[in-house]
C-alpha positions, 0 to 999 in steps of 0.5 A: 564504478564500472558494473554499477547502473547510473545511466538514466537519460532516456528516463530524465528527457521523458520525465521532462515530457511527464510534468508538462503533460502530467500534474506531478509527473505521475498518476500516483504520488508514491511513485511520483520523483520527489519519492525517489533519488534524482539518479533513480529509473523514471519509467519502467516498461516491462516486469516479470516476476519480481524484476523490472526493466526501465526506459533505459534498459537496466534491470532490477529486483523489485520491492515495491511490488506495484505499491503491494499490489502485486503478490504473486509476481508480475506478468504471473502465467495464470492470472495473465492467461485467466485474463486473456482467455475473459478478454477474448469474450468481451470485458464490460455490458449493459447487464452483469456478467455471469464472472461477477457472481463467481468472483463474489463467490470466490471471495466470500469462501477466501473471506468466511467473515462476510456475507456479501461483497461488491466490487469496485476498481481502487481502495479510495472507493471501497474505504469511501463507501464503507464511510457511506455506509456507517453513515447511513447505518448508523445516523451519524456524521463522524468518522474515526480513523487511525491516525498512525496508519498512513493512507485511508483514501483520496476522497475528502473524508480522509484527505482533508485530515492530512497536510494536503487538504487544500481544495476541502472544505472545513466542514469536511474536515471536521467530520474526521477524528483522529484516535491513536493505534493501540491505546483503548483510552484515547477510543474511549476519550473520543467517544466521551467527547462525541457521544452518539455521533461516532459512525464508524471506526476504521483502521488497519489491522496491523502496519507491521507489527503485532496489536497489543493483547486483545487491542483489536476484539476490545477496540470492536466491542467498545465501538459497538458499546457506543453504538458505532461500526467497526471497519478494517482495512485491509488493502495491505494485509489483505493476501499478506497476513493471511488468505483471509486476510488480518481479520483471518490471522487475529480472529476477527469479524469486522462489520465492513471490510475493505480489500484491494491491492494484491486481490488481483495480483496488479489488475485493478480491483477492490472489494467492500465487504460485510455484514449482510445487514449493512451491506443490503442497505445499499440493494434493491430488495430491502425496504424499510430504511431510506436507499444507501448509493453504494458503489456504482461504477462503469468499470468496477465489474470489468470481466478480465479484473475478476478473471484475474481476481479468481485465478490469484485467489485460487493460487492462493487457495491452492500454493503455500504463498502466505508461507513463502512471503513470510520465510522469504521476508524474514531471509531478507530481513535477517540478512539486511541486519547482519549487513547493518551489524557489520558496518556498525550502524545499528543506530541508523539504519533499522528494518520492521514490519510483518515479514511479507511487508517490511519496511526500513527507516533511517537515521542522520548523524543526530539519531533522528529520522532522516529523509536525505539518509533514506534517498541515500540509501535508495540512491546506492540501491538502485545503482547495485540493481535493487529498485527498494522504496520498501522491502516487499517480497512476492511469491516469485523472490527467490533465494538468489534475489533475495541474496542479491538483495543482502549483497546489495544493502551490504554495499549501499550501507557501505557508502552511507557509513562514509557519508555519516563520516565525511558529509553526506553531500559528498554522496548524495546525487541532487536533492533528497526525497520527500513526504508526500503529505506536505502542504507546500512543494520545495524541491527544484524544478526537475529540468535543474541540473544536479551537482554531481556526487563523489563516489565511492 
């Protein structure tokens, strides 16, 4: 094994430090431990480009991308020197800041579709206010949300649909209903049951691939027909699909829009925007419907966030990233598949998604979807020196990562053909990873000892 990462103590003694002064070892689950393999890095210090560094000084090629929010690269020279030249003249007072008028500026001319925008740090308050503003718009109690699309927010509306409502109230939950992507009738169906009481639906666009033929444009207008406002989130297909985003790359206008993530290429800043008759509901200058509180936050106008805001989003306007996201995605994707072709697991091991945003799933010996096969798989990764909880690309892949990347899965695949034969207690180091939507916690403390594998 000798070349192979598999030193991390400096990372498993902080961990320890973590869950006694953090719930749950971290301030976001999905890069909480039980996501990842028990020999995985802990803590990363330092990033550039498309490769990171941890606690215990192992290097490498990064996937996850900040969980998508970094589309250029990290530590990316222009947004960095945009930001530090802004923090150099302050970053927060009592009135507005003449930088919020030009990255609202900038937005709108990145996104024609809408008229007007307001800022906030996360993609839970931008979703959250969009709801808000439905609800208002519109009279009525009921959220629709995508029940196939994963995550929406952390704010109760949302949470308390899923496994880990513990904390919301019934009444809570029950004001959010559930449709199915792609199918028109099951929308029909809950407006029939519903009738009048629908404020909103809100969904992605897309999670990788394609909607079906007119699923989009028909879901809008058949929300429209009953009265309800059609909202898109667009906190991963933002800066991906397109530079307008999905709304941009499928020729739509929804009536509220939400963007996040690779907005500011890392910094922390969101935007909800829309239509300007709803969005004025939440000004000053209208006057005739009751006052909408619509996004107040201390710190959502940060100067140095809409410094780097502008700066990515002229990059983006300037430099073919869309182009390169897709070409380097869809090298990656061909090569992984060649890989999975050669060890003949085709019935396995399968990649999917939009080529700047794929994703891979896993299979057991049974040819059903396997957790414990996943924590392999990204168990093997990482020791070859590819941290890949998904399969994200950014402006700064290149060829050569992308080819490690290949060689890398190429190994891994190797040891999981092994454990699909032999047992794959024999390679997996510790406990598998597990959802993060679940109700109860049934992973071992994190100070237990772990048995050691075989290696292959």
């Amino acid at each position: 094994m000798d070349g192979f990462i598999q030193d991390f103590a400096n990372s498993d003694r902080l961990r320890r430090r973590a869950h006694w002064v953090i719930p749950g070892g971290a301030h976001t689950y999905a890069k909480g431990d039980d996501q990842y393999p028990v020999l995985s890095p802990g803590f990363i210090v330092e990033g550039h480009g498309c490769h990171v560094f941890d606690v215990d000084g192992n290097a490498y090629i990064e996937y996850g991308m900040g969980n998508r929010a970094v589309g250029l690269g990290h530590a990316y020279a222009p947004v960095l020197d945009a930001v530090a030249h802004q923090l150099e003249l302050g970053c927060n007072f009592t009135r507005p800041a003449r930088i919020e008028v030009e990255c609202a500026s900038a937005f709108l001319q990145m996104v024609p579709g809408a008229d007007m925008v307001k800022f906030c740090k996360d993609g839970s308050d931008a979703t959250s206010a969009a709801v808000r503003l439905a609800r208002a718009a519109t009279g009525r109690d009921y959220i629709a949300r995508c029940q196939d699309h994963p995550f929406f927010s952390t704010d109760d509306w949302f949470i308390g649909t899923t496994e880990m409502n513990a904390g919301i109230p019934e009444a809570v939950r029950n004001l959010t209903l559930g449709f199915r992507y792609n199918d028109l009738d099951d929308a029909r169906d809950l407006f029939a049951r519903h009738p009048g009481k629908i404020a909103a639906f809100i969904l992605e666009a897309s999670r990788g691939d394609d909607p079906a033929e007119g699923y989009l444009h028909d879901l809008q207008e058949l929300c429209h027909q009953n009265g309800a406002l059609f909202i898109l989130d667009e906190m991963i297909t933002g800066f991906r699909w397109a530079r307008g985003g999905a709304q941009e790359y499928y020729g739509l206008r929804p009536d509220l829009s939400c963007f996040g993530k690779a907005l500011g290429n890392g910094f922390a800043i969101s935007a909800l925007a829309g239509r300007r008759e709803l969005m004025e509901l939440g000004g000053i200058e209208q006057v005739e419907r009751p006052r909408v509180f619509l996004l107040s936050t201390t710190h959502g106008a940060e100067t140095h966030a809409m410094a780097a805001a502008i700066a990515t989003m002229h990059v983006y306007a300037q430099e073919p990233v869309i182009s390169r996201l897709r070409r380097q995605g869809l090298r990656l994707k061909a090569g992984i598949e060649q890989a999975i072709v050669h060890h003949g697991l085709q019935r396995f091991v399968s990649v999917a998604g939009h080529p700047a945003c794929l994703t891979y799933a896993t299979r057991g010996r049974e040819g059903t979807p396997s957790q414990a096969f996943r924590t392999l798989l990204l168990q093997e990764t990482i020791r070859r020196g590819v941290l890949a909880p998904s399969l994200v690309v950014s402006y700064t892949h290149g060829d050569d990562e992308i080819d490690q990347t290949i060689a890398a899965f190429d190994g891994a695949l190797g040891v999981y053909h092994l454990a699909l034969e032999h047992g794959i207690e024999n390679y997996l180091v510790g406990r598998p990873s597990d959802v993060v939507f679940r109700r109860y916690n049934s992973l071992p403390n994190v100070e237990e000892p772990v048995a050691a594998a075989r290696t292959a």
